[in-house]
C-alpha positions in Angstrom: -265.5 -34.8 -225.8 -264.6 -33.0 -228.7 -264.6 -29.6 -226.6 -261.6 -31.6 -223.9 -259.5 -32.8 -226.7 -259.1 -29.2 -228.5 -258.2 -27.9 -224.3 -255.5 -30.6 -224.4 -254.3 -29.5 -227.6 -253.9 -25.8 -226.9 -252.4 -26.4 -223.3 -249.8 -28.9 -225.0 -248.8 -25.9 -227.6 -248.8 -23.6 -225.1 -246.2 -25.8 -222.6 -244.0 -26.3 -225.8 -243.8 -23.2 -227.2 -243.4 -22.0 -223.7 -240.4 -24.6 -223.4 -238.4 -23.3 -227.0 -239.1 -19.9 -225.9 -237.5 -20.5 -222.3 -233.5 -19.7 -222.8 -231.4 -22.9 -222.3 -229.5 -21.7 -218.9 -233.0 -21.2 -217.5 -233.7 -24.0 -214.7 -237.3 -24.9 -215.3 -238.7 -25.0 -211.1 -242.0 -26.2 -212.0 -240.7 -29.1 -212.9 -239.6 -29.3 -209.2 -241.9 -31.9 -207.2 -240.6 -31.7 -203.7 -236.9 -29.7 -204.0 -234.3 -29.9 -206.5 -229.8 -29.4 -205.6 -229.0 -26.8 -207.8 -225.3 -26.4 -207.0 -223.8 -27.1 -211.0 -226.7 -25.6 -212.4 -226.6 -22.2 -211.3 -223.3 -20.1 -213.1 -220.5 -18.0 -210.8 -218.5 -15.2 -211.0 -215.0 -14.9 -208.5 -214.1 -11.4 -208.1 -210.4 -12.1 -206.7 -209.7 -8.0 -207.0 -212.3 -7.3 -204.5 -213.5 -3.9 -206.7 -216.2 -5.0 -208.3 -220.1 -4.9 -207.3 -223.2 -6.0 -208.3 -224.6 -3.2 -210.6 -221.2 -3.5 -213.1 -221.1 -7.3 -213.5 -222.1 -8.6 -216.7 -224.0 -11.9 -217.3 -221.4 -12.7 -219.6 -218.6 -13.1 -217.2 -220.7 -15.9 -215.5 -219.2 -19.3 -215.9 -220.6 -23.0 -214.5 -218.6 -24.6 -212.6 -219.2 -28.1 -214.4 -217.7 -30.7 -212.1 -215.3 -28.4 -209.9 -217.0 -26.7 -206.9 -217.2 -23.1 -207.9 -215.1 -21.6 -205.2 -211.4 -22.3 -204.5 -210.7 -23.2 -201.1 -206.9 -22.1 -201.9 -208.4 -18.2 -202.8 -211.0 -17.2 -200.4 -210.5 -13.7 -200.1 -212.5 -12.3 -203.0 -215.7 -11.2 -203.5 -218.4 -14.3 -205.2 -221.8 -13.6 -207.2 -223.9 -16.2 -208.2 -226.8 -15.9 -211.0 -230.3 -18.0 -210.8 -232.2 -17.9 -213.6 -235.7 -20.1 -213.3 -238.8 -20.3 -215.3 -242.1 -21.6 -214.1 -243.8 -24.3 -216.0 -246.6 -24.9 -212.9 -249.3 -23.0 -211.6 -246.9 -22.3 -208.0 -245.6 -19.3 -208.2 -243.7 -19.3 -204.5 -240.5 -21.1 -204.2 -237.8 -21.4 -201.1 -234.4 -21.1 -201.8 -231.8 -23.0 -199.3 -228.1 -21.8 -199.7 -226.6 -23.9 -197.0 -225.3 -23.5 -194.0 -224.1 -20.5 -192.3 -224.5 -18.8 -195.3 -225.2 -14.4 -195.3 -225.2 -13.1 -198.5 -228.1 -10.2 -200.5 -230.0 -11.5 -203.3 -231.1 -9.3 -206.2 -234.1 -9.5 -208.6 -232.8 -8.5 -211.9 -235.2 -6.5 -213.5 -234.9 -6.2 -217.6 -237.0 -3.4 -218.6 -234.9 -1.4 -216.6 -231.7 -3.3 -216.4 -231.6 -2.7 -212.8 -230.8 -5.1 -209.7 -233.8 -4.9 -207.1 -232.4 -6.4 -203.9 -235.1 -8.5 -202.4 -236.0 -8.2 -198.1 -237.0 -12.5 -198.6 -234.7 -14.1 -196.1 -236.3 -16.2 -193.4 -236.7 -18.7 -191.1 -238.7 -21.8 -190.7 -238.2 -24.2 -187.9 -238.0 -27.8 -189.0 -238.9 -31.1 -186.1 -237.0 -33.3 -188.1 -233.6 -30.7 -187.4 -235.0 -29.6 -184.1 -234.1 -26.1 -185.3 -234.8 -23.1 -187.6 -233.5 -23.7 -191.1 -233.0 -20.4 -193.2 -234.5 -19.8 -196.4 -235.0 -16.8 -199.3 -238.5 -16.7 -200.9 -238.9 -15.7 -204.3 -241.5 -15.5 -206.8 -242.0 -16.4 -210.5 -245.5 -16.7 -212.3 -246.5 -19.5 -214.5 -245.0 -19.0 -218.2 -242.5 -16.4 -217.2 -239.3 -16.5 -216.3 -236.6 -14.7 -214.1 -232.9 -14.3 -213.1 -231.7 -13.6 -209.8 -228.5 -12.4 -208.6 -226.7 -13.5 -205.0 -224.0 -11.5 -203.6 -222.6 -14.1 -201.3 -220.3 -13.7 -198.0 -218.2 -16.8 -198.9 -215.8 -17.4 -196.3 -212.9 -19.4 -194.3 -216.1 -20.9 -192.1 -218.6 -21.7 -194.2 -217.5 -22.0 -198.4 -218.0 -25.7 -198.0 -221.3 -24.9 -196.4 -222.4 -23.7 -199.8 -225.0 -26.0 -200.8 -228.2 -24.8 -202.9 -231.4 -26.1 -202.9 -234.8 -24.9 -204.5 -238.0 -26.9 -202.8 -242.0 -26.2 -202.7 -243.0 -24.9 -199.6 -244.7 -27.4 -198.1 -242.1 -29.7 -199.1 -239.8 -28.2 -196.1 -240.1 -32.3 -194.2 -239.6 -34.0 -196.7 -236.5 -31.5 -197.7 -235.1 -31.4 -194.2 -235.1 -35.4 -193.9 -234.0 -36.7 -197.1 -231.7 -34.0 -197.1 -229.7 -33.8 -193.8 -231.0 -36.8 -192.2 -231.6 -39.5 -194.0 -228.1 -40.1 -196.0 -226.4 -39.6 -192.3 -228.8 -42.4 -190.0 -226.4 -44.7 -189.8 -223.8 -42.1 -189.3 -225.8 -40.5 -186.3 -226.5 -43.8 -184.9 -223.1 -45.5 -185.1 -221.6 -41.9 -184.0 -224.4 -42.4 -180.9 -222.9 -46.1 -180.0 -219.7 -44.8 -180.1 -220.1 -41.6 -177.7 -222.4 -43.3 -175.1 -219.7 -46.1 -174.8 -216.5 -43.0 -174.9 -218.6 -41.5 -172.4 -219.1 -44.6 -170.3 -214.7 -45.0 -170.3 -214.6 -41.5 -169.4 -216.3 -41.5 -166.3 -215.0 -44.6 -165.7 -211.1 -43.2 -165.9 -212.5 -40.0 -163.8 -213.7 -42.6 -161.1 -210.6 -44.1 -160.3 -208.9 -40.9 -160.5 -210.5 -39.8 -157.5 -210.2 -43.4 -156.2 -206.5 -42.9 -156.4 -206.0 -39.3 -157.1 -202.9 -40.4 -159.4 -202.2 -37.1 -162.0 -202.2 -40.1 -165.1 -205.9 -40.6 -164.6 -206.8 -37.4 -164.7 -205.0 -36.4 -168.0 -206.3 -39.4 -169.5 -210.0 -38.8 -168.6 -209.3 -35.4 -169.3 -208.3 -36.4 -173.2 -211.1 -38.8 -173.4 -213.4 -35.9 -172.2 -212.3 -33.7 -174.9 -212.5 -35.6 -177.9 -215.8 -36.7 -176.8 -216.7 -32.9 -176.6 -214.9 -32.6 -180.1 -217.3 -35.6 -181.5 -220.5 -34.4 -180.1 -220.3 -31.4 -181.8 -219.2 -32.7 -185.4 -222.5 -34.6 -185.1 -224.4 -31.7 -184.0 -223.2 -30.0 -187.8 -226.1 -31.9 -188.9 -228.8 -30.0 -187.0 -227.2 -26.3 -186.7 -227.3 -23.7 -189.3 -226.4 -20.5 -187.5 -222.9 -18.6 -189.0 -222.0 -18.0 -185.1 -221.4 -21.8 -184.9 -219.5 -22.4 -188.0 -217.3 -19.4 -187.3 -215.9 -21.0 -184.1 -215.6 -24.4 -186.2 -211.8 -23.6 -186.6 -211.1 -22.9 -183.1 -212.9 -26.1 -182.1 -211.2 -28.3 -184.6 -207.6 -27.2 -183.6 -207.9 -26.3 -180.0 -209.8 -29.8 -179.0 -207.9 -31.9 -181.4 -204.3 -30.8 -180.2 -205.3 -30.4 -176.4 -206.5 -33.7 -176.6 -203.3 -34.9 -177.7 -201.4 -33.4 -175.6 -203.2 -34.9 -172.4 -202.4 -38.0 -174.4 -198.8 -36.8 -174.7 -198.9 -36.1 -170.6 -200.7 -39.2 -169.7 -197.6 -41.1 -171.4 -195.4 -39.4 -169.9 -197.1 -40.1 -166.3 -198.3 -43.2 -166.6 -194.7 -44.6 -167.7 -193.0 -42.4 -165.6 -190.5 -41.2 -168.0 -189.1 -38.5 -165.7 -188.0 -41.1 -163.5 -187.3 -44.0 -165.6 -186.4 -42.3 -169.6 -185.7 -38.7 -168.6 -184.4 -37.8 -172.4 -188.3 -39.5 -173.8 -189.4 -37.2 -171.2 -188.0 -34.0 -172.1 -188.7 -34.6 -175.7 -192.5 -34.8 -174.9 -192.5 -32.2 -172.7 -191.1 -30.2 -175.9 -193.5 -31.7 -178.1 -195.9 -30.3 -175.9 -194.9 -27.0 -175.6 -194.6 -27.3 -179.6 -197.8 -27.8 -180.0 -199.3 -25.0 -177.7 -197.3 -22.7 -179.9 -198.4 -23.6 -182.6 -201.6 -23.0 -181.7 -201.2 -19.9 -180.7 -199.8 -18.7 -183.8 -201.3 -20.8 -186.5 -205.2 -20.1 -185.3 -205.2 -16.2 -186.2 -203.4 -17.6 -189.8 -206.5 -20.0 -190.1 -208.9 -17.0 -189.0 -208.1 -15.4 -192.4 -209.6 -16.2 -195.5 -206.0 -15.0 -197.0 -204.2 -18.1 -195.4 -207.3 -20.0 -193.9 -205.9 -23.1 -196.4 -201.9 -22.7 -195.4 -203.2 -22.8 -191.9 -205.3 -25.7 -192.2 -202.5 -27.7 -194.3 -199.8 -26.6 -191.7 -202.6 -27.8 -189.1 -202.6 -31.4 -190.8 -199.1 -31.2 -190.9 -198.4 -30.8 -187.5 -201.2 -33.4 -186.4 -199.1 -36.1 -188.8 -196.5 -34.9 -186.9 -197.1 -35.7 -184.0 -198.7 -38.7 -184.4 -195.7 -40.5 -186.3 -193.6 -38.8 -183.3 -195.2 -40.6 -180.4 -195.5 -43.7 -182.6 -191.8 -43.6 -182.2 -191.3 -42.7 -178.8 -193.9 -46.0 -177.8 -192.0 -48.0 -180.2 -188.7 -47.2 -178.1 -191.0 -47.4 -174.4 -191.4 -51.0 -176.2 -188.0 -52.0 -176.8 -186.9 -51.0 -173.3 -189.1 -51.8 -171.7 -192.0 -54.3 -173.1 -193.9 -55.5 -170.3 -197.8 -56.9 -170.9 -199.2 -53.3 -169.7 -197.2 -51.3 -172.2 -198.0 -53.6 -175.3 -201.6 -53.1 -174.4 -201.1 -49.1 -174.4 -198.9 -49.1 -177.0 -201.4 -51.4 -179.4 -203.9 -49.0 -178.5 -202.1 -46.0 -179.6 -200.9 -47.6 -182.9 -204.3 -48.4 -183.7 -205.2 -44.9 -182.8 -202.6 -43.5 -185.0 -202.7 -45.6 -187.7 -206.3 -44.7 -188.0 -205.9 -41.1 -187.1 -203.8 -40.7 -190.5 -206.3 -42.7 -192.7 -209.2 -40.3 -191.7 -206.4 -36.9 -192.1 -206.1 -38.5 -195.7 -209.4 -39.0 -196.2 -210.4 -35.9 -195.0 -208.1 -33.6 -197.0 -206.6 -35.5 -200.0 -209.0 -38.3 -201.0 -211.1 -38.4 -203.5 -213.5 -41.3 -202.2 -217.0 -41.3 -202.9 -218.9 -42.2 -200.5 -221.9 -44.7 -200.6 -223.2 -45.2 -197.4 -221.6 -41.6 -194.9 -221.3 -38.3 -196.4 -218.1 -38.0 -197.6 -217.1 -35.2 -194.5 -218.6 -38.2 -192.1 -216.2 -40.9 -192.9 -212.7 -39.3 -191.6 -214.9 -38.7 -188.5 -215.7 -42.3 -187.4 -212.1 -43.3 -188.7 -211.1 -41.1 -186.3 -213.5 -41.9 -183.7 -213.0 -45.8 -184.1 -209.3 -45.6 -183.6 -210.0 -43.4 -180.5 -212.2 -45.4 -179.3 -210.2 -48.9 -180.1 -207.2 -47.1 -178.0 -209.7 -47.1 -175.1 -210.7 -50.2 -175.0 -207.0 -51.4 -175.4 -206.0 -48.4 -172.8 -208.9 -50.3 -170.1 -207.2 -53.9 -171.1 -204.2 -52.4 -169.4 -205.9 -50.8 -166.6 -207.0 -54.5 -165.7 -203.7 -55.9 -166.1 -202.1 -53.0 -164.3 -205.0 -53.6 -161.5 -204.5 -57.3 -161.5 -200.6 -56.6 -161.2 -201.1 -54.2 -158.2 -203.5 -56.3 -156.7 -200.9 -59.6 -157.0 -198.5 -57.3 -155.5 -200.9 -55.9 -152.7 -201.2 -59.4 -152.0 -197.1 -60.5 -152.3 -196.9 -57.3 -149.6 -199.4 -58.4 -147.3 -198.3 -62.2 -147.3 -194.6 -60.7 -146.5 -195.8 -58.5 -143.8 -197.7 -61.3 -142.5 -195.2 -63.6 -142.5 -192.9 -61.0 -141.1 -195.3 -60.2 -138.5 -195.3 -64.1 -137.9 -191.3 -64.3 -137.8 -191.6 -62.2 -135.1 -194.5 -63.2 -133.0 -191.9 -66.9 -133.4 -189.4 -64.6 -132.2 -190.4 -63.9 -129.1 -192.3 -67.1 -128.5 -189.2 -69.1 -129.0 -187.3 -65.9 -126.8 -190.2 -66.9 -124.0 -189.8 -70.1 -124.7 -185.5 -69.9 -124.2 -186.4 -67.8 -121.0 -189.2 -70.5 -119.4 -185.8 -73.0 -120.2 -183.3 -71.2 -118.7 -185.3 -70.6 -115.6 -186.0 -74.3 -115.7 -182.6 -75.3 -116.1 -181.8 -72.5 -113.4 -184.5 -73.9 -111.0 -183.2 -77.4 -111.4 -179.9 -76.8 -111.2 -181.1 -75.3 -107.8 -182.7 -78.0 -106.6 -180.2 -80.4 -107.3 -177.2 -78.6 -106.0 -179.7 -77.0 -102.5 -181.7 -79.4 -101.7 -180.1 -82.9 -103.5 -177.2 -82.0 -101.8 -179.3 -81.9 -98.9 -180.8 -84.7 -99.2 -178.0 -86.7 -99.4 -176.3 -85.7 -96.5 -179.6 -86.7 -94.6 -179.2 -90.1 -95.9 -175.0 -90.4 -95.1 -175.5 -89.3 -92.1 -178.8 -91.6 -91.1 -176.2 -94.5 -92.4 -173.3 -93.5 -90.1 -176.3 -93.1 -86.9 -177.6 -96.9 -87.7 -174.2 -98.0 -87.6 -173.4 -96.1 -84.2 -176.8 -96.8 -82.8 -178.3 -99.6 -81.0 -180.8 -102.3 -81.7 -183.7 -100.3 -80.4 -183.0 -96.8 -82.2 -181.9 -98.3 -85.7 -186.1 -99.1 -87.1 -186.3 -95.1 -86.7 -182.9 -94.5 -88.6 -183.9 -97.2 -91.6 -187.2 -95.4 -91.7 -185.2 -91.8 -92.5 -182.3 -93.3 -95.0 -185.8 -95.0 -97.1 -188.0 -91.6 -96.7 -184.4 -89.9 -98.1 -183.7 -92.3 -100.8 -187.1 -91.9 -102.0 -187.2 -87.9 -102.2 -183.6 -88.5 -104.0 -185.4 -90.5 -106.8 -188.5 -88.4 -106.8 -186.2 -85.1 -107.4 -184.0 -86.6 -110.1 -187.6 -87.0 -111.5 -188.4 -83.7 -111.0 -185.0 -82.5 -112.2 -185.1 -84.6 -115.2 -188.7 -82.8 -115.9 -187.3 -79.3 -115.8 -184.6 -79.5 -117.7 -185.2 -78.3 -121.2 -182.3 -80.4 -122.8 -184.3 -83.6 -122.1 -187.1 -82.3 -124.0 -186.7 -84.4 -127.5 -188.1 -87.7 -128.0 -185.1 -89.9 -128.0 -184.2 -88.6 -124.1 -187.7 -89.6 -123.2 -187.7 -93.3 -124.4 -184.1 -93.3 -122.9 -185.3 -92.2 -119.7 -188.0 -94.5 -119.5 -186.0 -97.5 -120.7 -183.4 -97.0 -118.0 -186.3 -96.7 -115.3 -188.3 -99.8 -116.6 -185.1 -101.9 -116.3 -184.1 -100.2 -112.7 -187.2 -100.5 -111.8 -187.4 -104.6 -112.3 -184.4 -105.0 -111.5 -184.8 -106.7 -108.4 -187.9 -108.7 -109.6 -188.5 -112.0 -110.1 -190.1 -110.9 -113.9 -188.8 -111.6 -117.4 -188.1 -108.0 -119.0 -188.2 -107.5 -122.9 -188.3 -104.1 -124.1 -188.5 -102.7 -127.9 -187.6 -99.6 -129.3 -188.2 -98.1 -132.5 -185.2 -97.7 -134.6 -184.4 -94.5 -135.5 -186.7 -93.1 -133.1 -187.3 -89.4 -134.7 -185.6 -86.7 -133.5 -189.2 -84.5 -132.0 -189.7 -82.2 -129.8 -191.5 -83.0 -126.3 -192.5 -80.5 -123.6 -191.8 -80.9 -119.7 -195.7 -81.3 -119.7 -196.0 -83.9 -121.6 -192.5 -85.8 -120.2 -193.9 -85.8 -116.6 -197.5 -86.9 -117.4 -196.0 -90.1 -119.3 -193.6 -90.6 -116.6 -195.6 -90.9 -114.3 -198.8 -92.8 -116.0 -195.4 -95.8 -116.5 -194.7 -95.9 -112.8 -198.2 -96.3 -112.2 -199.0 -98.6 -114.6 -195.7 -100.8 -113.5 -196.8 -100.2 -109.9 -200.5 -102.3 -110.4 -198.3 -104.9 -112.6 -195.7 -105.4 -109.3 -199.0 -105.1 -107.0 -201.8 -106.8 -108.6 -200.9 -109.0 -111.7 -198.8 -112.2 -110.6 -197.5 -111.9 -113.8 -194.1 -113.6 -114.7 -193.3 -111.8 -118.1 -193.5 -107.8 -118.8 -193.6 -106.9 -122.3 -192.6 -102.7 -123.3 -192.8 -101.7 -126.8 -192.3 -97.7 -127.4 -193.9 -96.8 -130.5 -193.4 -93.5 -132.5 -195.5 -92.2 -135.7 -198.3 -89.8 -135.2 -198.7 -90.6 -131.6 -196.1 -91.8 -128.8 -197.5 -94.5 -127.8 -196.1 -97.2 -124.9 -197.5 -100.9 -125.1 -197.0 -102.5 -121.6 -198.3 -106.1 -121.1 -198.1 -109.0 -119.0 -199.1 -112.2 -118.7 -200.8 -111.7 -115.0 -204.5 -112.8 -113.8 -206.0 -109.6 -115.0 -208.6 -107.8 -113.8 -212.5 -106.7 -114.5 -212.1 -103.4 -116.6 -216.0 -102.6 -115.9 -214.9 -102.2 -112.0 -211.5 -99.9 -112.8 -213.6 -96.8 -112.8 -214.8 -97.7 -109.2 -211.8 -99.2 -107.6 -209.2 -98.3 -109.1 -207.5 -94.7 -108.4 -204.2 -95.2 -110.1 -205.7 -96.2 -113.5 -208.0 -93.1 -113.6 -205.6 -91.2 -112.4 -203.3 -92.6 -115.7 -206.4 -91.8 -118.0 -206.8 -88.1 -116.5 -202.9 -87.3 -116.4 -202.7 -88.2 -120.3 -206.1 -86.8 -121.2 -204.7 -83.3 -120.0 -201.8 -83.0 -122.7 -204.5 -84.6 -125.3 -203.5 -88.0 -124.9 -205.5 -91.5 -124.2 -205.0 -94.7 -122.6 -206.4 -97.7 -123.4 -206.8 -100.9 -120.9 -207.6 -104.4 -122.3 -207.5 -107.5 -120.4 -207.3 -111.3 -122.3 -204.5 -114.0 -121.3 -203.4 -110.7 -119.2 -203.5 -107.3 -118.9 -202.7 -104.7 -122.0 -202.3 -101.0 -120.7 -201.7 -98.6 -124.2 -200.3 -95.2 -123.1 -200.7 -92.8 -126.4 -200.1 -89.3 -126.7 -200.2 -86.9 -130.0 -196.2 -85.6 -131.2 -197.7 -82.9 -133.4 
């Protein structure tokens, strides 16, 4: 017992006098548990003449950088030295050191008995699953109780100075480095960032496919845009899980050249898809030069930016021209507005408002802010900004895609409708043309008949008149039986004429017809007449067809009233509403209707002729006979 306390006293002595004797700039690593940022706590020296090296540096010129990063993003073309001094409290003696990304630089072991730099072969590799990729490291080595400066000769430049970010960790400690490190404060980045690309993806492909549905040139530079930035997104998330220089050195390029193309597909899909060349021809040019603007300054301004001399100007002037631009085409959709502000264009327009009102919050986050972050990485909020008001202007852009779609399809519609009832103007053309011709020849054939044969006919009856007179007792039956046959084929081709004629063929000539023949007809009769008429009777058009068919059904039903009935009173009532109907009654002996079928040809012969132009007649016999002729007038 006694023997433990006195080794607890002499290892607590040890550790403190160990601790007094350490110098105070000295970071103690074996206090490190898993890994340790060492960014403030190592000290910097900015050689901005470029002469000096690593043997004639002194440790006095070494400065911290307190709360400043230590290296001027408005002066990157110098030389940069960093000093790490460590002392080792713990029995592990192997530590990694992480620099960042896309960091090359030589690190030196300063040796004091000698006063010599010993540059140091310890930079490796070590492939990480929670990265999916080979994170670099340099290993270095400081026993327990001693302690050690080290001396970096960094290649800070244009790509990767804000890629400078040190860490010390234990070996085995690499997982638990590489996810609380890069992924954990950026899950919900990834994962929104994720969302956001499947569903920009999803409207890409979906612009693409009705491109080549319609193969209109707006489509494609639209899919085209959303195809870049989506490009330009995926690859600010995969910052998170590369660490090669190569990458980071293109990082420039990227930025610029996707950024600016896809705004000037946006630029050309406004341009198309508002046909400005047509309908604004000045908006028009001033894109087109807007355009052109921005290709040249691309052009010139990325060999600027591939300096580390004027790396900063070029990214400022970068900015500059993206703010720009963006408050330029706000302007030119304001005035597409006030000309012309149809549903389509406010849904485009509140798109790209969004779009660029969120554009220039993420530019000012990303390069003048001073926001700290609590749930992104500072560098990861601009990004989704940026990427929500891209993605809001999609969803807005669709909205008018459907309306546009709905519009075209109304109109597809309006089209078709007006062709159809073109097409059915025209078919009623020549119907009513074949209609004019079966009339004229109608009118033609019974103007024929009546003039030919009428004519004809008449002269058979004078002249069978003047014969009876002239003749004697025994020829005159022979001559009465001509003069009737004649007068009957008179009557029966005024019928006939009366049925061809196409100017008879309205409702009111047909009850005026029928009238005059019912009275002709009973004339001579010993019958009490009454006839009713409906008053007005509608003006409606009747076919020959249809005029002959009731014509004749009346005769014959007046015929078996004469021949059969031994009536005394005849009552006619026309009737006009959805049918034509003709209500003729008597006050005669009637008859068995279950034996008209049989016996009765003239009746069946009345059902049949009104049946074939879709009529009916009904029969009814009580204190008389009731005979309903009915056919349809539309």
């Amino acid at each position: 017992m006694l023997l433990k306390r006195f080794v607890t006293a002499i290892t607590f002595l040890w550790c403190w006098s160990f601790t007094t004797a350490q110098p105070a700039d000295f970071i103690d690593i074996g206090k490190i548990s898993a890994y340790d940022t060492v960014l403030r706590r190592l000290s910097y020296f900015t050689d901005y003449t470029k002469q000096r090296t690593i043997d004639n540096i002194t440790p006095g010129e070494f400065s911290y950088p307190g709360e400043k990063f230590p290296f001027d993003k408005t002066r990157l073309d110098a030389r940069y030295f960093i000093k790490l001094s460590v002392a080792n409290s713990s029995p592990q003696s192997t530590f990694w050191l992480y620099t960042g990304k896309a960091q090359r630089y030589t690190m030196y072991e300063y040796d004091s008995s000698t006063a010599t730099m010993n540059p140091l072969n310890n930079q490796f590799t070590s492939f990480s699953h929670t990265v999916f990729n080979e994170v670099p490291y340099a290993f270095f080595t400081v026993k327990k109780g001693t302690y050690k400066t080290f001396y970096i000769q960094a290649d800070i430049n244009f790509y990767n100075w804000y890629q400078f970010d040190p860490v010390i960790l234990v070996p085995h400690e690499q997982i638990a480095f590489t996810f609380n490190h890069f992924l954990r404060p950026n899950r919900l980045y990834i994962y929104i960032t994720i969302a956001l690309l499947g569903i920009m993806f999803s409207m890409f492909a979906y612009t693409l496919t009705i491109f080549f549905q319609t193969f209109k040139i707006e489509y494609l530079y639209y899919s085209g845009a959303m195809f870049v930035f989506v490009i330009y997104f995926l690859l600010r998330l995969l910052n998170l899980f590369i660490f090669s220089d190569l990458y980071y050195f293109f990082y420039d390029f990227r930025y610029q050249v996707l950024q600016l193309s896809g705004t000037m597909l946006i630029l050309l899909f406004i341009s198309s898809f508002f046909a400005l060349k047509k309908k604004f021809p000045g908006l028009y040019k001033q894109l087109m030069i807007l355009v052109l603007i921005q290709f040249i300054f691309l052009v010139i301004n990325l060999p600027l930016t591939y300096t580390n001399r004027y790396n900063y100007i070029g990214n400022i002037a970068f900015d500059t021209i993206r703010m720009i631009v963006l408050l330029y085409t706000a302007g030119i959709i304001s005035i597409l507005i006030n000309r012309n502000g149809n549903k389509e264009i406010r849904y485009v327009a509140t798109g790209a408002f969004i779009a660029i009102l969120l554009s220039c919050v993420a530019l000012y986050i990303d390069r003048w802010s001073e926001y700290e972050y609590h749930f992104f990485r500072h560098a990861g909020i601009p990004v989704l900004v940026f990427m929500l008001g891209i993605l809001l202007q999609m969803l807005l852009f669709m909205q008018g895609l459907s309306y546009r779609a709905r519009m075209q399809e109304a109109q597809r519609i309006r089209a078709v409708e007006k062709l159809q009832l073109e097409n059915d103007r025209k078919k009623l053309e020549k119907y009513q043309a074949i209609i004019d011709t079966r009339d004229k020849e109608r009118n033609r054939i019974s103007q024929e008949i009546h003039d030919d044969i009428g004519s004809g006919l008449t002269s058979i009856r004078l002249l069978s008149e003047i014969a009876k007179a002239k003749s004697t007792s025994d020829d005159s039956k022979e001559l009465e039986k001509i003069s009737e046959t004649s007068n009957i084929l008179i009557d029966k081709m005024n019928e006939i004429i009366w049925t061809l004629n196409s100017r008879n063929d309205t409702l009111p000539n047909l009850i005026a017809y029928l009238r005059h023949l019912i009275v002709e007809y009973f004339e001579p009769l010993p019958f009490q007449l009454h006839i009713a008429t409906p008053d007005p009777i509608p003006e409606i058009k009747v076919s020959g067809k249809i005029r002959r068919n009731i014509l004749l059904s009346v005769k014959e039903a007046l015929h078996n009233i004469v021949k059969h009935s031994q009536a005394t009173k005849v009552n006619v009532k026309f009737i006009a509403d959805e049918y034509f109907s003709i209500s003729i009654t008597d006050n005669g002996i009637g008859f068995n209707t279950s034996v008209i079928q049989s016996f009765n040809n003239g009746l069946l012969n009345i059902k049949e002729r009104l049946s074939a132009v879709g009529g009916s007649c009904i029969i009814s016999t009580h204190d008389g006979t009731s005979v309903v002729l009915k056919v349809p007038l539309t």
